[in-house]
Structure formats: C-alpha cells, structure tokens
C-alpha positions as CSV (number, residue, x, y, z in Angstrom):
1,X,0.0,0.0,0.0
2,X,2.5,2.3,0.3
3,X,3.8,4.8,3.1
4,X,0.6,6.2,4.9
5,X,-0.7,9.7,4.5
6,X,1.0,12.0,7.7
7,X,-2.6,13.1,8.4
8,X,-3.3,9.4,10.2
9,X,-0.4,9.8,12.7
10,X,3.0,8.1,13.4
11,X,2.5,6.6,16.8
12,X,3.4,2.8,16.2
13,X,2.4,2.1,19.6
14,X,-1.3,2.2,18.5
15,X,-3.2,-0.1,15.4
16,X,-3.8,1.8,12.5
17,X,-7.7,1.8,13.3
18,X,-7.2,3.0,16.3
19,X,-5.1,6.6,14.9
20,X,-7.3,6.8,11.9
21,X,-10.2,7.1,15.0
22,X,-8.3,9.9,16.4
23,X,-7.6,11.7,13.6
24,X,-11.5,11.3,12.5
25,X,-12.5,12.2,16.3
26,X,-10.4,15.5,15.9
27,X,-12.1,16.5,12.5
28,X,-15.2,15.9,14.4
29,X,-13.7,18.1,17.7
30,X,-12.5,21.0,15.2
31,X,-16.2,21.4,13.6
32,X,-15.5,20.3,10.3
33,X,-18.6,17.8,10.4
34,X,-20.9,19.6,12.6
35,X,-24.0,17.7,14.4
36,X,-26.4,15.9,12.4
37,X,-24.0,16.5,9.2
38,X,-23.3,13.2,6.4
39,X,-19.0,12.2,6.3
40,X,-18.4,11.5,3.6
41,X,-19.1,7.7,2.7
42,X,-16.5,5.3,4.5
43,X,-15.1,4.3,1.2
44,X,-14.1,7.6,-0.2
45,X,-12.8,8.2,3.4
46,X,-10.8,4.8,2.9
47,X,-8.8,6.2,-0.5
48,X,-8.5,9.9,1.6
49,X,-6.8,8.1,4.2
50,X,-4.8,5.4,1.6
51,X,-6.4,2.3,3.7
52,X,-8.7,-0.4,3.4
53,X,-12.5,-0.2,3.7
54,X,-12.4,-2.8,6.7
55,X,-10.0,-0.3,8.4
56,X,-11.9,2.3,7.9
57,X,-15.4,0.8,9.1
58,X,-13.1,-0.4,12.4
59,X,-12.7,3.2,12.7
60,X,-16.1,5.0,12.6
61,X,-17.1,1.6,14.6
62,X,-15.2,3.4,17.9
63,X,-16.6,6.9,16.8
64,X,-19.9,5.0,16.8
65,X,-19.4,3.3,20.5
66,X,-18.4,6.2,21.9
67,X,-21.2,8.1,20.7
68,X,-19.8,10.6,18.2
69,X,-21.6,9.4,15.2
70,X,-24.6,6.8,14.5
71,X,-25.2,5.0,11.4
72,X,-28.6,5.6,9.2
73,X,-29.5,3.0,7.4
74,X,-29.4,3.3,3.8
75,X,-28.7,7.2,4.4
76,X,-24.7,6.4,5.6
77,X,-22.8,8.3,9.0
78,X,-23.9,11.4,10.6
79,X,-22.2,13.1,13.4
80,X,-24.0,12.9,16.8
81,X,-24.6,16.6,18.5
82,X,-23.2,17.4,22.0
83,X,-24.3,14.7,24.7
84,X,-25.1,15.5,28.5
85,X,-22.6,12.0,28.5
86,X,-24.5,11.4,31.7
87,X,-25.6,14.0,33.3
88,X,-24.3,14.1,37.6
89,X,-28.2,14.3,38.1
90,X,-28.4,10.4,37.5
91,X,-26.7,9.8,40.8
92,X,-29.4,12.1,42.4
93,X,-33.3,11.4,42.9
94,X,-35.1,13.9,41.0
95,X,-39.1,12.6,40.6
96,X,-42.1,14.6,40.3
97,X,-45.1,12.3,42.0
98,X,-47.6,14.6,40.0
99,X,-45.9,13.1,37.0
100,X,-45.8,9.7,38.1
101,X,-42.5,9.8,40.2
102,X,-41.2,10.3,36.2
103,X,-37.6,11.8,36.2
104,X,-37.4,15.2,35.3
105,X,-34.8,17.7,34.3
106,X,-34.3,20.4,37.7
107,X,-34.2,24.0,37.5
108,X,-30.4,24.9,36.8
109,X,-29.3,28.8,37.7
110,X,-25.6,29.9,36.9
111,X,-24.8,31.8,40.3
112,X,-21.4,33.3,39.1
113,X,-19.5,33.7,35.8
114,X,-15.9,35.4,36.1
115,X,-12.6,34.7,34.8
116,X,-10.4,33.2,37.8
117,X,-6.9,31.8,38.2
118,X,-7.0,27.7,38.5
119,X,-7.1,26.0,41.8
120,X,-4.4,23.2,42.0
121,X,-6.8,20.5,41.8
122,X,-8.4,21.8,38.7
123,X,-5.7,22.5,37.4
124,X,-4.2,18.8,37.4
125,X,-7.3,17.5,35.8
126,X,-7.3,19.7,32.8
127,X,-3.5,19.5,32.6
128,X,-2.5,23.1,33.1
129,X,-0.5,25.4,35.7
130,X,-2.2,26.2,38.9
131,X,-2.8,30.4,38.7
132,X,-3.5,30.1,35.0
133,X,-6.8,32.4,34.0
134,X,-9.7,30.0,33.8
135,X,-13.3,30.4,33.1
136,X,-15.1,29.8,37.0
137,X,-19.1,28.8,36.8
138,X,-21.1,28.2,39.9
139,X,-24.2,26.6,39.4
140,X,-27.0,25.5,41.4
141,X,-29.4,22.7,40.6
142,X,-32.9,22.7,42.5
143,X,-36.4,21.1,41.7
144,X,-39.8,22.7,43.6
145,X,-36.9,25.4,46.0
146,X,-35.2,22.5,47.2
147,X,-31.4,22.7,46.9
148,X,-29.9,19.0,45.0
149,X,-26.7,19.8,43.9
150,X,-24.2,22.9,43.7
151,X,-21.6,23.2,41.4
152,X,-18.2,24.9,41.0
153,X,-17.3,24.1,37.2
154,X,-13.8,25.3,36.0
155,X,-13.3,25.5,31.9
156,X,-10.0,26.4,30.2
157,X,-9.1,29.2,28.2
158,X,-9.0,30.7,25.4
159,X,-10.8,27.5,24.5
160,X,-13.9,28.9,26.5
161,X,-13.9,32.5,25.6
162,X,-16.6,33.1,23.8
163,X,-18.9,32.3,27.0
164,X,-17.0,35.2,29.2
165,X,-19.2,37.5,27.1
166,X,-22.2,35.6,28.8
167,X,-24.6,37.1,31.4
168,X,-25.4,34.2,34.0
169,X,-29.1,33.8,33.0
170,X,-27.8,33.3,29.4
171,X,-26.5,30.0,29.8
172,X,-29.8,28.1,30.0
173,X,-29.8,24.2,31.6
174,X,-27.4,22.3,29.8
175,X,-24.0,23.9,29.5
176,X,-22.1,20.9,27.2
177,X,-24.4,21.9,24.2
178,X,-23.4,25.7,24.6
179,X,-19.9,24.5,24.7
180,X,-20.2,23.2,21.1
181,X,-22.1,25.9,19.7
182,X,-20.6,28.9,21.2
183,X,-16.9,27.1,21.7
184,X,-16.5,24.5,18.8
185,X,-15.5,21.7,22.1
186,X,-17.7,18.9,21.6
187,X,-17.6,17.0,24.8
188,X,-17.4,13.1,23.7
189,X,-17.0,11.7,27.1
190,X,-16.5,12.6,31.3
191,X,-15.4,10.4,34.6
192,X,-17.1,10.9,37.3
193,X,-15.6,10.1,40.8
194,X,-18.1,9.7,43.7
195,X,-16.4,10.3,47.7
196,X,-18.4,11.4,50.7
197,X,-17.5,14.4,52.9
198,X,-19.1,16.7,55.4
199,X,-20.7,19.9,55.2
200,X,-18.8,23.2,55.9
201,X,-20.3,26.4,56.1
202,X,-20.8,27.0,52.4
203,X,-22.3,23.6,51.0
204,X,-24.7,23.7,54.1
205,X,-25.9,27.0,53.1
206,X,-26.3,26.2,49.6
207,X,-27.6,22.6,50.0
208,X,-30.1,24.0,53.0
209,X,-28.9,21.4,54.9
210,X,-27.0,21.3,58.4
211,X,-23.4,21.6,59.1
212,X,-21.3,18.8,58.7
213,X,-24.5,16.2,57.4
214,X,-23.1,14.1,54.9
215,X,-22.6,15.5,51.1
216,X,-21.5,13.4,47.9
217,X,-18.5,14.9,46.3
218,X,-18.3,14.2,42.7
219,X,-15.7,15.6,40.4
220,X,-16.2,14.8,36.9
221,X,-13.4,16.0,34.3
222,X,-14.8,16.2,30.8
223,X,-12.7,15.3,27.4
224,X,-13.3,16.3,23.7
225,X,-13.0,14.1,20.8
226,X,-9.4,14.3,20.2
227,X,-8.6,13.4,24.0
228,X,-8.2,16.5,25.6
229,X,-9.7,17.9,29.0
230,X,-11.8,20.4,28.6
231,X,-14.0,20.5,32.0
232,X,-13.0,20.1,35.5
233,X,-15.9,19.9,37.7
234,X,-16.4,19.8,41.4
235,X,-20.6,18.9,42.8
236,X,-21.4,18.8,46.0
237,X,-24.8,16.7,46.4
238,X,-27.4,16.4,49.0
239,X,-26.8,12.7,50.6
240,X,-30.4,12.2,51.2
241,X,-31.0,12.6,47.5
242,X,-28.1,10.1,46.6
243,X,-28.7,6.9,44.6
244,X,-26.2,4.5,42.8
245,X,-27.4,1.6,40.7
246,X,-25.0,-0.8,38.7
247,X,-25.8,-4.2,36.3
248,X,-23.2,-6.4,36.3
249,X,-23.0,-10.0,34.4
C-alpha cells in the first residue's frame, strides 16, 4: 500500500484503526462535520486516508461506540450533536409524584461567571499550571426550592472564551451543548468520581442542609473528541437525595 498519509499519525504504539479514529474524532472536535452533518461515505474516506475499507469501518465503529456518530441505514454516518454524556443528576433522585414519580430535568441557575486563576486541583485535571486564568461557573441545581446539587465548574481558556461574554441567566440548563455551539468543544466523554465528605459552612448554606450532614462529592473531568480535557468539575450533592445503581453479568 504504500507509506501512509501524515494526516493518520505516526504513533506505532497504536493499530492503524485506532489513529485513523483519532484523527476522524479530531475533525469531528474542530467542527468540520458539525451535528447531524453526512461524512463522507467510508469508502471515499478509505482512498482519503490510503487504507482499506475494513480499516476504515473499524474506525467509525469506535466513533460509533463512543457516541460521536450513529449509522442511518441506507442514508450512511452522521455526526451525533453534544451529549449531556450522563448527566451528575443520574446519581441524584429527581421525581415529580404529580408526573408519576417520572424523572425530570431540575431548575439549573448559573450563580457566578468570572474569569479566575486555577485551583491546584483543577488544574491537574485539565492538565495546566495552577494560577493560569480559567473560566469559573457556579451553578446551582434545585427542583420545587429545594437545593440538590451545587456546582463549582472550572473551563479552560481561550478555548472557552466566547462564553465570558455571557450574562449568568444566558447560559440556560445544559451547559455541554453551549460548549459546542458557542466554543467549537464537543464534549465526547466525562469520569465521574463519587467520595463522601461533610458539610462546611458553604455547602450547608447552599444545600439548605445542616453543618457537617453528609454530602457526595463528585468531580467529573470532561474530554473532547481528540482526547483533551476540557471541564474540571467539582458537585457537591445532598446525601439524602443520593442513589447508585450498577448491572453487572
């Protein structure tokens, strides 16, 4: 076949499928397909790339796992538009009896919006220097007055400029789809790590609970398609709310 084409990537240590992914998942990231758009059919993206079809369909077969596109039959691969990629809330019980004890999507207010420096923490988790200018979000979730969850949500810059021009009532309920449309970062995935602490002054107050009652701690950091953090979030989560539920075979 030949030497490849640069654009896949020299890293030997990975299968070819698994670079042309990344290189797809970055075209994706950089907004060249945007949401609910065709690519181009997998075998003209096979002679692009200089690779078999089978390659190529192991490629977009990833994408399609990890929820970036989704196949239409007979129509071909369309990219997917920005996911909640399981929203905190799922931990959370947030029913409405009127509705049936249905789930339901909480009122969500944006407290703060400023430009701050990094805590070290944050910092780590989107891999930059601790002091470095960052956009800070606070963010309270609540359903019928009742406090569930308060968030301190940290996103890098310049890649989040566009929302410091944001009043906090402009940012609506769900912040990963403004990131794509306002920001071009197309959140593909997030881990979520769930500890237990005790209230201080601050959570108690903004969980209208009492001090030092149990809280769950969850701090999700968020990547885009090509890998790269983009979020670094911190909840704080009424305990009497808290749920986890697992299947495993």
């Amino acid at each position: 076949m030949g030497a490849l084409p640069a654009t896949i990537g020299t890293d030997a240590r990975l299968p070819l499928h698994a670079r042309l992914r990344d290189q797809l998942a970055a075209r994706l990231a950089a907004g060249e397909w945007p949401p609910d758009t065709a690519l181009p059919a997998e075998s003209k993206l096979a002679v692009e790339y200089g690779v078999s079809l089978q390659t190529m369909r192991r490629a977009i077969s990833h994408l399609e796992q990890e929820g970036l596109v989704h196949r239409q039959h007979g129509r071909g691969t369309f990219s997917c538009p920005a996911r909640g990629t399981g929203s905190l809330l799922r931990f959370f019980r947030v029913t409405d009896a009127q509705a049936g004890n249905q789930a339901i999507l909480p009122e969500s207010r944006i407290l703060s919006s400023a430009r701050a420096p990094l805590p070290a923490e944050a910092a780590r988790r989107l891999r930059r220097r601790a002091g470095e200018d960052a956009l800070c979000l606070s963010r309270l979730r609540s359903w019928n007055g009742a406090a569930i969850l308060y968030e301190t949500i940290h996103l890098p810059l310049p890649e989040a400029g566009p929302l410091l021009a944001l009043e906090p009532g402009e940012y609506g309920a769900l912040l990963y789809p403004l990131l794509q449309e306002r920001c071009g970062l197309l959140v593909a995935r997030a881990e979520d790590e769930i500890t237990v602490t005790q209230a201080d002054a601050h959570a108690a107050a903004m969980l209208q609970i009492g001090l030092s009652e149990p809280v769950i701690v969850a701090e999700r950091t968020a990547y885009d398609a090509g890998g790269r953090p983009v979020e670094a979030r911190l909840a704080l989560g009424r305990a009497d709310r808290f749920r986890y539920h697992a299947t495993a075979t």
